[in-house]
Backbone as a printed PyTorch tensor [residue, N CA C, xyz], in Angstrom:
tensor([[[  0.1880, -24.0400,  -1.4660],
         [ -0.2730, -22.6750,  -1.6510],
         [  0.0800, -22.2030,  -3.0580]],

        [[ -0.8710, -21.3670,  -3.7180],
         [ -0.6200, -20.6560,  -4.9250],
         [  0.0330, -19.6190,  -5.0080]],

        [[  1.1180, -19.7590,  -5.5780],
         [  2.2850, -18.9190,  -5.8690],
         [  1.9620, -17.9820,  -6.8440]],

        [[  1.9660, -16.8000,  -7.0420],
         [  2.0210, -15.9030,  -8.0110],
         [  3.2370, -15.2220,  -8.0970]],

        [[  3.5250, -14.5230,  -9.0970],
         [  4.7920, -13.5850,  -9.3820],
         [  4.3960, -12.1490,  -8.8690]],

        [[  5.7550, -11.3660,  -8.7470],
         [  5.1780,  -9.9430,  -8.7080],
         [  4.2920,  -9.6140,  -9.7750]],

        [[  4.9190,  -9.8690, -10.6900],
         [  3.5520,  -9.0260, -12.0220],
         [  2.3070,  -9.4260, -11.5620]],

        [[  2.0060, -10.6970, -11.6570],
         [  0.5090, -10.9750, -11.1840],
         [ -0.2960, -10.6200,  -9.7740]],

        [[  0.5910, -10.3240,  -8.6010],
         [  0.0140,  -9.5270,  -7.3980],
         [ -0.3090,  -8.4610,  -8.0010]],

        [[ -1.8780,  -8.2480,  -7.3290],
         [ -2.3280,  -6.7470,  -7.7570],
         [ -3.3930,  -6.8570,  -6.4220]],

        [[ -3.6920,  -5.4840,  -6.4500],
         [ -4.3980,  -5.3100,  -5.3670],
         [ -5.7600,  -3.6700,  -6.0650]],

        [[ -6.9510,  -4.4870,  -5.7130],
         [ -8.1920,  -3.7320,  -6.3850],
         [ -8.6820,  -2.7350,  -5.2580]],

        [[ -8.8570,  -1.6020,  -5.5590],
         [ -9.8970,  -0.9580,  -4.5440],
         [-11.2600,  -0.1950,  -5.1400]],

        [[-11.9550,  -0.3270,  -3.9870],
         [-13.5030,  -0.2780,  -4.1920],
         [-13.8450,   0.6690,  -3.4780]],

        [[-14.0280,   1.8420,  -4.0460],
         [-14.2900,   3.0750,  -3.4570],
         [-15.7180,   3.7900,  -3.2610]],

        [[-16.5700,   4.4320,  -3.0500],
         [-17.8650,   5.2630,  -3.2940],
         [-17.4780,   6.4490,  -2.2340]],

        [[-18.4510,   7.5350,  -2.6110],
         [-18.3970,   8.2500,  -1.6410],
         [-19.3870,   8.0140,  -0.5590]],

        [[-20.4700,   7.0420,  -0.2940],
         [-20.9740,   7.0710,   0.9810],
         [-20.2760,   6.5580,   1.7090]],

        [[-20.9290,   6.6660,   2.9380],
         [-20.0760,   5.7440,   4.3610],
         [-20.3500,   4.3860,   4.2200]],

        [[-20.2820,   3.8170,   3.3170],
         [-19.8710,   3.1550,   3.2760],
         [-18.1820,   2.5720,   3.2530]],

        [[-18.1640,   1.2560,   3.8270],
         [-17.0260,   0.6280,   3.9170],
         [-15.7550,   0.5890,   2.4760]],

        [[-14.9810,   0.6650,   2.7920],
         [-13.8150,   0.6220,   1.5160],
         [-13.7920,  -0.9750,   1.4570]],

        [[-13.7540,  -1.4370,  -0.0430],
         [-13.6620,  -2.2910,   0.0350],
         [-12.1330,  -3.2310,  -0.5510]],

        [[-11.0790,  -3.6560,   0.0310],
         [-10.0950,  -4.3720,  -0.8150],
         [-10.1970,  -5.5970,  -0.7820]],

        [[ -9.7510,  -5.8740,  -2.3000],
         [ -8.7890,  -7.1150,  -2.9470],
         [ -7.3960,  -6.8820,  -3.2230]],

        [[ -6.3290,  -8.2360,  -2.8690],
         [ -5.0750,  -8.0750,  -2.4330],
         [ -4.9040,  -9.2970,  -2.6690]],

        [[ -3.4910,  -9.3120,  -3.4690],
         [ -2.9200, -10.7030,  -3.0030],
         [ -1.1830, -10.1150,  -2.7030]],

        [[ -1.0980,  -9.0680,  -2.4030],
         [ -0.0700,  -8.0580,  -2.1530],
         [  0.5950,  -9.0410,  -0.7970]],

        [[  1.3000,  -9.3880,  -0.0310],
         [  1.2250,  -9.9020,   0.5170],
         [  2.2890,  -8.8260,   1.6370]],

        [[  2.4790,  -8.0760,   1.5710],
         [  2.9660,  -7.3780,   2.4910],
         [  1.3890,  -6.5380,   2.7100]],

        [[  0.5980,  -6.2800,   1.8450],
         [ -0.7210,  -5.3690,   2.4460],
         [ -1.4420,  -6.5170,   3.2420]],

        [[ -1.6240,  -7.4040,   2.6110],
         [ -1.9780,  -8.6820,   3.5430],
         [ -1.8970,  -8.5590,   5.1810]],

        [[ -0.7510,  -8.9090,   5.3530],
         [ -0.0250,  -8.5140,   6.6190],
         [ -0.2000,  -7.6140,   7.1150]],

        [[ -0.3230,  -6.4800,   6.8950],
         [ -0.7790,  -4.9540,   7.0990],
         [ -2.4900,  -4.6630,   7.5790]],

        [[ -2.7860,  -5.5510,   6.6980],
         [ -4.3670,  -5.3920,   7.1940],
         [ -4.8700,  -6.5500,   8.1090]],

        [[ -4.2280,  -7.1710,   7.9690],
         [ -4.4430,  -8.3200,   8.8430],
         [ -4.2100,  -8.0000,  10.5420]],

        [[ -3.3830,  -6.7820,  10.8370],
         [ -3.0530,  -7.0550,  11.3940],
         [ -3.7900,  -5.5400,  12.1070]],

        [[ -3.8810,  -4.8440,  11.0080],
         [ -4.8560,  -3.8210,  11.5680],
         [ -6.6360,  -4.3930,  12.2520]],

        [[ -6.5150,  -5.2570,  11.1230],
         [ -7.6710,  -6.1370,  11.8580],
         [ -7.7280,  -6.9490,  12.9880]],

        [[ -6.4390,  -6.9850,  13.4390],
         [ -6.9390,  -7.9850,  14.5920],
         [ -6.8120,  -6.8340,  16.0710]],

        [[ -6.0740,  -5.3840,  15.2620],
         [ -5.7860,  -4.5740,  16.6070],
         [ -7.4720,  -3.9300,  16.2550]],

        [[ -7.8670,  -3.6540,  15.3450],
         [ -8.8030,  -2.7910,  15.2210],
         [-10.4690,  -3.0050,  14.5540]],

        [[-10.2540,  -3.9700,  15.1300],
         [-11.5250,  -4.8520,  14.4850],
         [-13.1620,  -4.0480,  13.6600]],

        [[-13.1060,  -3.3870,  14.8010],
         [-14.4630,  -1.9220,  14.1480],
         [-13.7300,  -1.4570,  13.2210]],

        [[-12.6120,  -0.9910,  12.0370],
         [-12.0600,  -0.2050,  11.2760],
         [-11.5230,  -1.3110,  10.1820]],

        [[-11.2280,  -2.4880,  10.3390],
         [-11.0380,  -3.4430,   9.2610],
         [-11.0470,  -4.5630,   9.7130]],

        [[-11.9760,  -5.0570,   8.1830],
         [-12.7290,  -6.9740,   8.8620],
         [-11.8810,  -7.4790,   7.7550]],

        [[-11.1960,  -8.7820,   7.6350],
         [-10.9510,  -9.5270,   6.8490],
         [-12.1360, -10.1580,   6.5560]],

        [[-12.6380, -10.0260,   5.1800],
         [-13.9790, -10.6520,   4.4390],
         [-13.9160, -11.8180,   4.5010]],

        [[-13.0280, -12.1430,   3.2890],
         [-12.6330, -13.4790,   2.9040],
         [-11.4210, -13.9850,   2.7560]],

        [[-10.8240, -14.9200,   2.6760],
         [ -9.2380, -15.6420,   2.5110],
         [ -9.2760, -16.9970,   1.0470]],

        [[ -8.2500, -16.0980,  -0.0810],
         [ -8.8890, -16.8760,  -0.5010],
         [ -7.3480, -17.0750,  -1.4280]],

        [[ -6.4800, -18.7130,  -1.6440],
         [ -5.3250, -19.0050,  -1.9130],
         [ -4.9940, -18.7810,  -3.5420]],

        [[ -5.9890, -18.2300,  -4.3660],
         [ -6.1880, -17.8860,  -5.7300],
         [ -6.0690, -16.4670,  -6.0260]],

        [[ -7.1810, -16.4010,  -5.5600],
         [ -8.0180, -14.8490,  -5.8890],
         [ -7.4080, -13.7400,  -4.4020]],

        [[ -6.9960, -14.4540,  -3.9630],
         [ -6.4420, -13.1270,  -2.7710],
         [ -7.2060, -13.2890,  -1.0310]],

        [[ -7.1670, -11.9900,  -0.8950],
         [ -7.8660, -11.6050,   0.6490],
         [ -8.6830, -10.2130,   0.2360]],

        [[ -9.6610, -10.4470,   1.2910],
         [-11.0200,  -9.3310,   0.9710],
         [-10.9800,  -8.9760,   2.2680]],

        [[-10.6490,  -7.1560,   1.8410],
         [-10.9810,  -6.6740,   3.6370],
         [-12.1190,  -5.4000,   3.5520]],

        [[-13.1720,  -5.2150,   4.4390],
         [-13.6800,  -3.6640,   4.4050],
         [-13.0280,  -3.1780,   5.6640]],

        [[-12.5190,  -2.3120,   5.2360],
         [-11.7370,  -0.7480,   5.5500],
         [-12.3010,   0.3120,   5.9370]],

        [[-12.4680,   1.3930,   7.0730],
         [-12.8350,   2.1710,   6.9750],
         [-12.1250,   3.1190,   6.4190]],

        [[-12.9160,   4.2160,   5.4780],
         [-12.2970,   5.2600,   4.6750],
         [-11.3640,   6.1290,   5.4820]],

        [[-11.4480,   6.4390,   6.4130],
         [-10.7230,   7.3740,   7.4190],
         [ -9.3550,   7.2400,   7.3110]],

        [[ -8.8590,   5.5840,   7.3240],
         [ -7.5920,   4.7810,   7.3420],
         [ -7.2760,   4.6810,   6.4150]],

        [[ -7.2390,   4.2810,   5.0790],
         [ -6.9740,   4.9380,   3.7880],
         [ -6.2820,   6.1420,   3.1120]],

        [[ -5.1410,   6.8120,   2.5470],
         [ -4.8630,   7.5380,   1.8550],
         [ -3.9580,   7.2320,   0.7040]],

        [[ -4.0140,   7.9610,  -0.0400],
         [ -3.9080,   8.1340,  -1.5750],
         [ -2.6510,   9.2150,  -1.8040]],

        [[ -1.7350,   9.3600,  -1.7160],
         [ -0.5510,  10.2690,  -1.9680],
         [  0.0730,  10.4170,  -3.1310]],

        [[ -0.3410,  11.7030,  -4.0270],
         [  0.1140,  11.7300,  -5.0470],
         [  1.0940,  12.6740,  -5.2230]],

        [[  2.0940,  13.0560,  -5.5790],
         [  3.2330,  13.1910,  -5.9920],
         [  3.8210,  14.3070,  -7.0200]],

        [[  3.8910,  14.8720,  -7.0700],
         [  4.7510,  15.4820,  -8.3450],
         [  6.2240,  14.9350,  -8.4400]],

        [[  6.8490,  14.9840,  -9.8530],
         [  7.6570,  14.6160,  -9.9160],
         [  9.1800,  15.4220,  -9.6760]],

        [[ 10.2090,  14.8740,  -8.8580],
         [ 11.0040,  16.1400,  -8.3050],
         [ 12.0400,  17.0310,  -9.7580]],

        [[ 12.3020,  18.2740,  -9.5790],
         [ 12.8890,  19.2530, -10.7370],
         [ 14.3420,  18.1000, -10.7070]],

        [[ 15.2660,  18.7450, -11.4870],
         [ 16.5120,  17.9260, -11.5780],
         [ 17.3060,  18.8390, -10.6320]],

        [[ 16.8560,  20.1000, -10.3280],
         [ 17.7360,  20.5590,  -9.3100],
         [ 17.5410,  19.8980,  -7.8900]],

        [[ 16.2500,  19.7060,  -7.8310],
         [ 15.8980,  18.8440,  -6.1720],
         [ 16.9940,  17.6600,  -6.2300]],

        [[ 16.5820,  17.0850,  -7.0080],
         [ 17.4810,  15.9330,  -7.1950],
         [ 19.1420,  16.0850,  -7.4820]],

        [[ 19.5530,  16.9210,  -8.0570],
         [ 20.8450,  17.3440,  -7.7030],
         [ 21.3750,  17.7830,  -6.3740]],

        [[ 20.3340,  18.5590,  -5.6020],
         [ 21.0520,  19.0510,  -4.4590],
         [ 20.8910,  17.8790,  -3.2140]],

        [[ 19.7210,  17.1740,  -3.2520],
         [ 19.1190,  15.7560,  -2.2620],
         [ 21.0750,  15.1120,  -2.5200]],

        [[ 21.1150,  14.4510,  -3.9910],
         [ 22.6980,  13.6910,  -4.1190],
         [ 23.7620,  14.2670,  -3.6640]],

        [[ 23.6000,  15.9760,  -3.6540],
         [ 24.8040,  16.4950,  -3.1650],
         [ 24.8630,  16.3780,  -1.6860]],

        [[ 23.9680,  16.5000,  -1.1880],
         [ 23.7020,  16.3310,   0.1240],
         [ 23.8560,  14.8830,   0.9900]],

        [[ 23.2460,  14.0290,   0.4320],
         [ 23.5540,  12.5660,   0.7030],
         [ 24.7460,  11.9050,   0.5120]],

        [[ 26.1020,  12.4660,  -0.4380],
         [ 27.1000,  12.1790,  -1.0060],
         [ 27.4310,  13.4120,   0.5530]],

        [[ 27.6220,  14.3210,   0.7420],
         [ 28.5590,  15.2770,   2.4640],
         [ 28.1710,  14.1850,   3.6640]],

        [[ 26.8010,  13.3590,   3.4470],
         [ 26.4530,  12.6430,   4.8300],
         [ 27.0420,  11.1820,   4.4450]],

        [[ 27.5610,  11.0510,   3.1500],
         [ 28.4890,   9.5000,   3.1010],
         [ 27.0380,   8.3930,   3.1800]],

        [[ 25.8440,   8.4280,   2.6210],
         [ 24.7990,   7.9570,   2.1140],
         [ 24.8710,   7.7060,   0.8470]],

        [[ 24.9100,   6.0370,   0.9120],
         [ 24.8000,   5.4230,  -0.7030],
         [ 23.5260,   5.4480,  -1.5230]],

        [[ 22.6150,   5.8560,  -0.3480],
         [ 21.3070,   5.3470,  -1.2870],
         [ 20.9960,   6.2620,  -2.3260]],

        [[ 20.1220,   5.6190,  -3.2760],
         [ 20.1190,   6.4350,  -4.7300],
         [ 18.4780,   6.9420,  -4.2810]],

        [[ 18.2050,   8.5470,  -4.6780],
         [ 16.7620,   9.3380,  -4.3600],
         [ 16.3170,   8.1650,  -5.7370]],

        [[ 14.8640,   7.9780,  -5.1740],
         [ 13.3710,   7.6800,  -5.9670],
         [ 13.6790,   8.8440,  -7.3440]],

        [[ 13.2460,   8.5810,  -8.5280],
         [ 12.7130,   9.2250,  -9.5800],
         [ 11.3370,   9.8330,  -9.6630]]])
């Protein structure tokens, strides 16, 4: 099997606004898994296209299942009070930037 690095996993999406199908490319391999598996519970909502040990996996998606979450970035007070808070509950983990 063809090994890639993180840098080189990428994953393409193919969008329009008709109803038409969403279309992905992936060699993500945790989305892999993810759709794969949506596909086998949900077959009308995502088809695995193609399988392919180079170029990736091809799935159409329905748009419905799909979202896009964008973000603002948090003030330094959010982020001061999240650490102050996680440091009283004895939580090591460090907040996202």
């Amino acid at each position: 099997m063809y090994k890639l690095t993180k840098r080189d996993r990428d994953t393409e999406i193919y969008y329009n606004q008709s109803n038409d199908p969403m279309k992905i490319r992936t060699n993500d391999p945790k989305l892999i898994r993810r759709l794969k598996g949506l596909s086998k519970e949900y077959p009308e909502l995502c088809k695995l296209v193609e399988e392919d040990e180079i170029c990736g996996s091809y799935f159409d998606v329905d748009k419905r299942r799909i979202s896009i979450h964008v973000t603002r970035p948090y003030s330094e007070e959010r982020l001061r009070k999240q650490s102050e808070w996680a440091k009283e509950k004895g939580l090591n983990a460090v907040a996202p930037r």
